[in-house]
PyMOL Python script that loads the backbone (N, CA, C, O; Angstrom):
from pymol import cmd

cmd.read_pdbstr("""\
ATOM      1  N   UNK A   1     -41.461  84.660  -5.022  1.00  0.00           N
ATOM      2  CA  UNK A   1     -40.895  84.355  -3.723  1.00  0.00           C
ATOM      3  C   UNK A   1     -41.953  84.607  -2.660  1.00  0.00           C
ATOM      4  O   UNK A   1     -42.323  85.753  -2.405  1.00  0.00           O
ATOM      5  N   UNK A   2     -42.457  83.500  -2.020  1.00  0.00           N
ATOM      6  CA  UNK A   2     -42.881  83.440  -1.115  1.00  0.00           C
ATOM      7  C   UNK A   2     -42.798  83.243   0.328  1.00  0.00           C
ATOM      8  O   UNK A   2     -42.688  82.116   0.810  1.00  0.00           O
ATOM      9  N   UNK A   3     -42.863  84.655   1.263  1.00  0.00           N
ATOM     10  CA  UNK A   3     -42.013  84.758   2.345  1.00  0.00           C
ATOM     11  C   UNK A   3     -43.256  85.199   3.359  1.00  0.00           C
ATOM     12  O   UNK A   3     -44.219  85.808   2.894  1.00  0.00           O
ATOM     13  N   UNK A   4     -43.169  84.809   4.976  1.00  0.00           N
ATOM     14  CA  UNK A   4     -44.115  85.577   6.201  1.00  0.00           C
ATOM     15  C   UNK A   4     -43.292  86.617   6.347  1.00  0.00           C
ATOM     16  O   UNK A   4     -43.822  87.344   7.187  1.00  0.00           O
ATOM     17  N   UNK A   5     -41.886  87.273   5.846  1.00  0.00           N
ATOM     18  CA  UNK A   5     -41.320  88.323   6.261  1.00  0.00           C
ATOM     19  C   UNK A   5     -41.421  89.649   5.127  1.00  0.00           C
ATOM     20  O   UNK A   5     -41.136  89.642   3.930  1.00  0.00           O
ATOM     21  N   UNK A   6     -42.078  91.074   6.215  1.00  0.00           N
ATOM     22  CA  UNK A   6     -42.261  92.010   5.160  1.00  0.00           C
ATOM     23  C   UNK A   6     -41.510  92.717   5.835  1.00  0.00           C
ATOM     24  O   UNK A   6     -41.183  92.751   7.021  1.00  0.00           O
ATOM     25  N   UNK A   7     -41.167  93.536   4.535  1.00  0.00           N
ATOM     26  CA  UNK A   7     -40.728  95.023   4.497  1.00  0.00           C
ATOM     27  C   UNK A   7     -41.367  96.298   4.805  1.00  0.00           C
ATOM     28  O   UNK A   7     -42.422  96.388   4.177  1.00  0.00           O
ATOM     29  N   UNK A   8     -41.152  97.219   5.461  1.00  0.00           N
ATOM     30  CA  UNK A   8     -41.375  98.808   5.626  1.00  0.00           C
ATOM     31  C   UNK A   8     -41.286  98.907   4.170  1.00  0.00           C
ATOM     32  O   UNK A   8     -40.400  98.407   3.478  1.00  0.00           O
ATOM     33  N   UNK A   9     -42.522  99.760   3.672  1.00  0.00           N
ATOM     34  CA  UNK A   9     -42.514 100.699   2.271  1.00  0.00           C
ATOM     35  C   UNK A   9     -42.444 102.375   2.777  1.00  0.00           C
ATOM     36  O   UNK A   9     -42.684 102.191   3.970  1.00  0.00           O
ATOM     37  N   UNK A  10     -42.351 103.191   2.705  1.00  0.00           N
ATOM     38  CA  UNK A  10     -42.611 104.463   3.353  1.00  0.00           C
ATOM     39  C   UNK A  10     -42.784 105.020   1.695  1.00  0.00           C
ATOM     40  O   UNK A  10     -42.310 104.452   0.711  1.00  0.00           O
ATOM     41  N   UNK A  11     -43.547 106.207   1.697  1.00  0.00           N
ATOM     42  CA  UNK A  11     -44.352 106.945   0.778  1.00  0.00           C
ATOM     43  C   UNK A  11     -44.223 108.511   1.443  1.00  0.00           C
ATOM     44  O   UNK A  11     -44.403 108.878   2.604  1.00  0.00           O
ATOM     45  N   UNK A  12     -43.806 109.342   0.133  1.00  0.00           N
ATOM     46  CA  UNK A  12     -43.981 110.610   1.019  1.00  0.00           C
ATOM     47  C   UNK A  12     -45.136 110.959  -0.393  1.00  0.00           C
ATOM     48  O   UNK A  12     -45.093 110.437  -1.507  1.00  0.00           O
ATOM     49  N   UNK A  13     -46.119 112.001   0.112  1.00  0.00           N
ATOM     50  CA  UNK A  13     -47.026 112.394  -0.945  1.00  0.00           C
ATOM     51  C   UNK A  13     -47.651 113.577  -0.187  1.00  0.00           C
ATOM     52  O   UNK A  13     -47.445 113.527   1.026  1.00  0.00           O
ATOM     53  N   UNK A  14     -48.155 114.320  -0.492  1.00  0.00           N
ATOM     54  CA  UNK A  14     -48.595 115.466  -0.808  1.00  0.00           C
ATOM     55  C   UNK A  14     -49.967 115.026   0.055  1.00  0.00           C
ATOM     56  O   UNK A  14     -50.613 113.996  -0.133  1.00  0.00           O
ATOM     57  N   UNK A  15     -50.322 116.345   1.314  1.00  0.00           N
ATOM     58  CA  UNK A  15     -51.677 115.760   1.838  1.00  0.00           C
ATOM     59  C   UNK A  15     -52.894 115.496   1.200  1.00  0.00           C
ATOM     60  O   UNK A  15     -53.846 114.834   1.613  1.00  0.00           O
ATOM     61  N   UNK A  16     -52.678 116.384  -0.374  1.00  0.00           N
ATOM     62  CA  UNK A  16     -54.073 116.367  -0.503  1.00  0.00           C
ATOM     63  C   UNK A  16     -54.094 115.132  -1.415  1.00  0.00           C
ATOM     64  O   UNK A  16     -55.165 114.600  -1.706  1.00  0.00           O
ATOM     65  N   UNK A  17     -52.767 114.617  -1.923  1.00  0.00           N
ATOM     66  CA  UNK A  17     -53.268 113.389  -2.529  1.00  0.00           C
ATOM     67  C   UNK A  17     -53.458 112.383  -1.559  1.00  0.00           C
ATOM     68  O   UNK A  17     -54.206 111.425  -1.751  1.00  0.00           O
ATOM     69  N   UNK A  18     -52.751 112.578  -0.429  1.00  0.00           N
ATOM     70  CA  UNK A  18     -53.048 111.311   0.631  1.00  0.00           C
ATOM     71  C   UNK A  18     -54.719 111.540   1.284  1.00  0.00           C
ATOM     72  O   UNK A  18     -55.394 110.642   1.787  1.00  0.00           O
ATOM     73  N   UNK A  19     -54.970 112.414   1.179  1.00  0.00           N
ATOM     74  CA  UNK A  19     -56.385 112.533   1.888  1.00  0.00           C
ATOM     75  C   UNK A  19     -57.476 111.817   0.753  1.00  0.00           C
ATOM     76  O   UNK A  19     -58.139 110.801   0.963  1.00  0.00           O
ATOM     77  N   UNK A  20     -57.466 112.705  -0.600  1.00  0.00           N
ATOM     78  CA  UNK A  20     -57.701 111.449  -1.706  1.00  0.00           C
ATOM     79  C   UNK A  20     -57.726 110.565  -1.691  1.00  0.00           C
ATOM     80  O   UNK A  20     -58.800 110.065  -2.026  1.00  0.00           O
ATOM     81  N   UNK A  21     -56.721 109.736  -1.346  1.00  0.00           N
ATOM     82  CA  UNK A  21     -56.052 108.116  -1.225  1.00  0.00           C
ATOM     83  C   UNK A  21     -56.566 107.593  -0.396  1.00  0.00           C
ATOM     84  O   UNK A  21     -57.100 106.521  -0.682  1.00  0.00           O
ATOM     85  N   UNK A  22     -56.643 108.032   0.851  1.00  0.00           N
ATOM     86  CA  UNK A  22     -57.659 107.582   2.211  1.00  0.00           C
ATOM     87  C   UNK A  22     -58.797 107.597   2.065  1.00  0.00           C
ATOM     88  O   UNK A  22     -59.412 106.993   2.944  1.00  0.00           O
ATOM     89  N   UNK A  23     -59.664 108.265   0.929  1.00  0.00           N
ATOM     90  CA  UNK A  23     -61.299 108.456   0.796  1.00  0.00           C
ATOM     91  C   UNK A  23     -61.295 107.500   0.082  1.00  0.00           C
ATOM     92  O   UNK A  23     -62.002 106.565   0.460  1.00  0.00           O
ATOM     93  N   UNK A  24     -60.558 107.334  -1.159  1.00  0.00           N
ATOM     94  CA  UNK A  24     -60.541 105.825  -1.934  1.00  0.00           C
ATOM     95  C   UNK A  24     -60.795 104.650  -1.276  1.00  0.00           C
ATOM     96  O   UNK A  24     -61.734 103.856  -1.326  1.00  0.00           O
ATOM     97  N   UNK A  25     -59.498 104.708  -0.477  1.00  0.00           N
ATOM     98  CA  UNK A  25     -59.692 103.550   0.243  1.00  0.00           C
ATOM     99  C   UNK A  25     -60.655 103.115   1.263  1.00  0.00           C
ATOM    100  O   UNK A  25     -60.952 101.922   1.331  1.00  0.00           O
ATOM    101  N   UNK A  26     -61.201 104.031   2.112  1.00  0.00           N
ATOM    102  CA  UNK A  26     -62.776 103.716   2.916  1.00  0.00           C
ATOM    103  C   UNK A  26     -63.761 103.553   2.162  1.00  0.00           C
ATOM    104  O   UNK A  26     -64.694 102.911   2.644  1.00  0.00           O
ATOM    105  N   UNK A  27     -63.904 104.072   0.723  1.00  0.00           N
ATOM    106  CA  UNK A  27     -64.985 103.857  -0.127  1.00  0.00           C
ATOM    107  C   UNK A  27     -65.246 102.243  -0.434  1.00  0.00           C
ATOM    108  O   UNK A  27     -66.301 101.628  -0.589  1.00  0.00           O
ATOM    109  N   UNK A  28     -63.723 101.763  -0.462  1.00  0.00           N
ATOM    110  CA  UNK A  28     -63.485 100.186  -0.600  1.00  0.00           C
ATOM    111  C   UNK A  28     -63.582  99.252   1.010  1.00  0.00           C
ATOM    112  O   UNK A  28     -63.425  98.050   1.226  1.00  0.00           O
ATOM    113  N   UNK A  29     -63.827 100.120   1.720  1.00  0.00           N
ATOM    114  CA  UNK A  29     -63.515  99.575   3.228  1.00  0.00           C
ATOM    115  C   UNK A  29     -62.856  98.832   3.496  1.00  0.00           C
ATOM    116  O   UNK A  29     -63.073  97.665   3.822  1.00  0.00           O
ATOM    117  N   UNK A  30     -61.436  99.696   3.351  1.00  0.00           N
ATOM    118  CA  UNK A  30     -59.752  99.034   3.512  1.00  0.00           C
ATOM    119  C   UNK A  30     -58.861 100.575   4.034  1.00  0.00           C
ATOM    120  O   UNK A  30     -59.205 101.751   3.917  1.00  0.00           O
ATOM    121  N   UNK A  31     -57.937 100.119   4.479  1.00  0.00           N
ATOM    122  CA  UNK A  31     -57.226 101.111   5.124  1.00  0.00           C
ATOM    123  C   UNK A  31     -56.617 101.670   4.203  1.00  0.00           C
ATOM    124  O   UNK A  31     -57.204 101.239   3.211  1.00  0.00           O
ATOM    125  N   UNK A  32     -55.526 102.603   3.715  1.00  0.00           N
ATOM    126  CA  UNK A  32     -55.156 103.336   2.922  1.00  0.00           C
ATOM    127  C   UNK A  32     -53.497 102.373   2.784  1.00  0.00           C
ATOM    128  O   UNK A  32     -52.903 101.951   1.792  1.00  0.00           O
ATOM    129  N   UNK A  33     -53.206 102.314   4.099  1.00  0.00           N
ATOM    130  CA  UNK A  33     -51.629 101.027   3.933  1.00  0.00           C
ATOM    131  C   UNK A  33     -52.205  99.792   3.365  1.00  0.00           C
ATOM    132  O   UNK A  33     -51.349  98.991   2.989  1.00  0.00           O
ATOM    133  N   UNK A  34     -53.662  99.364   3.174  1.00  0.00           N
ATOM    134  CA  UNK A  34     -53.800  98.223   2.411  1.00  0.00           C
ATOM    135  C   UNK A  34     -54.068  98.375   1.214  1.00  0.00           C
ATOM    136  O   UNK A  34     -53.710  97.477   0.452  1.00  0.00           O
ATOM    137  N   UNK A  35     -54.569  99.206   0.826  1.00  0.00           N
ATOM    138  CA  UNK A  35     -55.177 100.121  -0.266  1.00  0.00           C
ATOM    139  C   UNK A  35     -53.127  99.820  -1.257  1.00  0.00           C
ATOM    140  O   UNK A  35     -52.729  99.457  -2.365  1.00  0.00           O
ATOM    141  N   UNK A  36     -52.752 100.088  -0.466  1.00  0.00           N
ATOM    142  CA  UNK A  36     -51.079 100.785  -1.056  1.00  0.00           C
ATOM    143  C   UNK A  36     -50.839  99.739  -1.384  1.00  0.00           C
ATOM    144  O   UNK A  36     -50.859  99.623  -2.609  1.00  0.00           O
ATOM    145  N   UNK A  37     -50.447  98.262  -0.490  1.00  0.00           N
ATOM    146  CA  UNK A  37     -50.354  97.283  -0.897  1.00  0.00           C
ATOM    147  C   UNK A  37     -50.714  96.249  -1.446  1.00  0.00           C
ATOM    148  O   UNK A  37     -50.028  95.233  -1.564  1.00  0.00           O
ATOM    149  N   UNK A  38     -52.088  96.451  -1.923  1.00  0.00           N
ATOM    150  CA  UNK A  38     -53.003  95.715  -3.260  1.00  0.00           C
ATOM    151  C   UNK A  38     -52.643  96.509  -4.153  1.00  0.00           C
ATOM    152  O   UNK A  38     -52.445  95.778  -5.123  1.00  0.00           O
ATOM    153  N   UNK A  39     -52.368  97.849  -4.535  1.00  0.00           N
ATOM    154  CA  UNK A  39     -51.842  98.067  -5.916  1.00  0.00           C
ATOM    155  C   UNK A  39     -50.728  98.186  -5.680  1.00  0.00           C
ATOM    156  O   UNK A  39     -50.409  99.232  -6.244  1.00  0.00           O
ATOM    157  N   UNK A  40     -49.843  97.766  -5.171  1.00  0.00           N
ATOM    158  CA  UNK A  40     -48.047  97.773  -5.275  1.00  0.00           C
ATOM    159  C   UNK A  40     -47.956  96.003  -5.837  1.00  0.00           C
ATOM    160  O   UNK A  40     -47.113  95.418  -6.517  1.00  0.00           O
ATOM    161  N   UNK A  41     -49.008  95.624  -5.305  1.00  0.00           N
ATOM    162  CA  UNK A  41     -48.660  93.787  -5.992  1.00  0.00           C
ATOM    163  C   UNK A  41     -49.029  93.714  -7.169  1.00  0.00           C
ATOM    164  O   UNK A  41     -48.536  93.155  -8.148  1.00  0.00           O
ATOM    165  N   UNK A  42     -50.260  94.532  -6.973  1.00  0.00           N
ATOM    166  CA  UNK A  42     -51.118  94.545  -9.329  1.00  0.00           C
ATOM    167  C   UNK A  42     -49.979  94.976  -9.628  1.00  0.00           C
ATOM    168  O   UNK A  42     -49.496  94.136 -10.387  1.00  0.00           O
ATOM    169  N   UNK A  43     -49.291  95.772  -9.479  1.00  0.00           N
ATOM    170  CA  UNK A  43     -48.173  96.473 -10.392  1.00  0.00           C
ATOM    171  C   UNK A  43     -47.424  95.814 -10.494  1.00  0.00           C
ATOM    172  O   UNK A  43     -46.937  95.598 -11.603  1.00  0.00           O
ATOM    173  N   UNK A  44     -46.998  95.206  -9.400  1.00  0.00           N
ATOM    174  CA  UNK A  44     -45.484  94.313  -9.662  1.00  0.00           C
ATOM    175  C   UNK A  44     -46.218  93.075 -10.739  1.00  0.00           C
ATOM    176  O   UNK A  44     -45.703  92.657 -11.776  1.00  0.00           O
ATOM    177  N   UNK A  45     -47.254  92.746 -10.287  1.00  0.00           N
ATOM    178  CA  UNK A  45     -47.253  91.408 -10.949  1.00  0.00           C
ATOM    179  C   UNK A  45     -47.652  91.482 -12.876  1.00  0.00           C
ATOM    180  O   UNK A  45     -47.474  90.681 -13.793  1.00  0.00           O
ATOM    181  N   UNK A  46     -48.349  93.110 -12.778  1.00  0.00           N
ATOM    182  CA  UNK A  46     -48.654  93.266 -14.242  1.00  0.00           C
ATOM    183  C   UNK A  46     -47.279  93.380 -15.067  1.00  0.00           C
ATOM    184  O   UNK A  46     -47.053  92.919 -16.185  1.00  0.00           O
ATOM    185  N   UNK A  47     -46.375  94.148 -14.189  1.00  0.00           N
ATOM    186  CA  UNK A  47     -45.374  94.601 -14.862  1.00  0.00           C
ATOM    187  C   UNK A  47     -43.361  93.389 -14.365  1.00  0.00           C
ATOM    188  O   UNK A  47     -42.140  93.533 -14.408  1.00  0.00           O
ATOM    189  N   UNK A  48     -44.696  92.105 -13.876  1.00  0.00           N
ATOM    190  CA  UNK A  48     -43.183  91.244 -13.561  1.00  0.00           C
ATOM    191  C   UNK A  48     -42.202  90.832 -15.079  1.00  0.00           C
ATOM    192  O   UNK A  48     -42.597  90.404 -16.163  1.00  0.00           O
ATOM    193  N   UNK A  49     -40.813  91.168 -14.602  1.00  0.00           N
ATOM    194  CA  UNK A  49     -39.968  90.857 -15.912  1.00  0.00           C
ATOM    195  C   UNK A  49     -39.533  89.594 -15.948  1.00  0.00           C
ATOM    196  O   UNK A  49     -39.099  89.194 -17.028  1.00  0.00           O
ATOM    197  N   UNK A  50     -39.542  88.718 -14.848  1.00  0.00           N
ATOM    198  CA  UNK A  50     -38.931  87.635 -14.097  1.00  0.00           C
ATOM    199  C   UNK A  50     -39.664  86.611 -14.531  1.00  0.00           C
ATOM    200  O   UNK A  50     -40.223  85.890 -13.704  1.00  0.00           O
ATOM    201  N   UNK A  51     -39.777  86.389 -15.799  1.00  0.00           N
ATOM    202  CA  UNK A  51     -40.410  85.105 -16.579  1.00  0.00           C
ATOM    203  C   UNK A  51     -39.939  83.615 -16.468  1.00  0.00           C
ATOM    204  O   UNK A  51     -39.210  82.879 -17.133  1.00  0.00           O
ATOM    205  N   UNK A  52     -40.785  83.489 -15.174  1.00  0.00           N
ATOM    206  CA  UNK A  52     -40.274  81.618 -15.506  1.00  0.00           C
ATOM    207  C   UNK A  52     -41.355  80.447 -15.588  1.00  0.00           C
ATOM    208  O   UNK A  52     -40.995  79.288 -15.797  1.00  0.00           O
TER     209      UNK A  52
END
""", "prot")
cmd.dss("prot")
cmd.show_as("cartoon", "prot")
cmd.util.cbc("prot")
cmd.orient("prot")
């Protein structure tokens, strides 16, 4: 499904993994909310059940 309308994700995590998560992600020079949402799509799409 392809839509221009997104959703709020909210994440609660632990600072020191979010501070982690934020060094990741500048290492890639991407923000840490983009960082979140390039692997929330690998995941969905590795793990899609919705075979058509």
């Amino acid at each position: 499904m392809v839509t221009s309308e997104k959703k709020r994700f909210v994440l609660l995590v632990d600072i020191e993994t979010f501070e982690q998560f934020k060094k990741l992600a500048e290492e890639q020079n991407r923000t840490a909310g983009n960082l979140g949402t390039t692997l929330i799509k690998q995941y969905v799409k590795e793990h899609n059940t919705d075979k058509k």
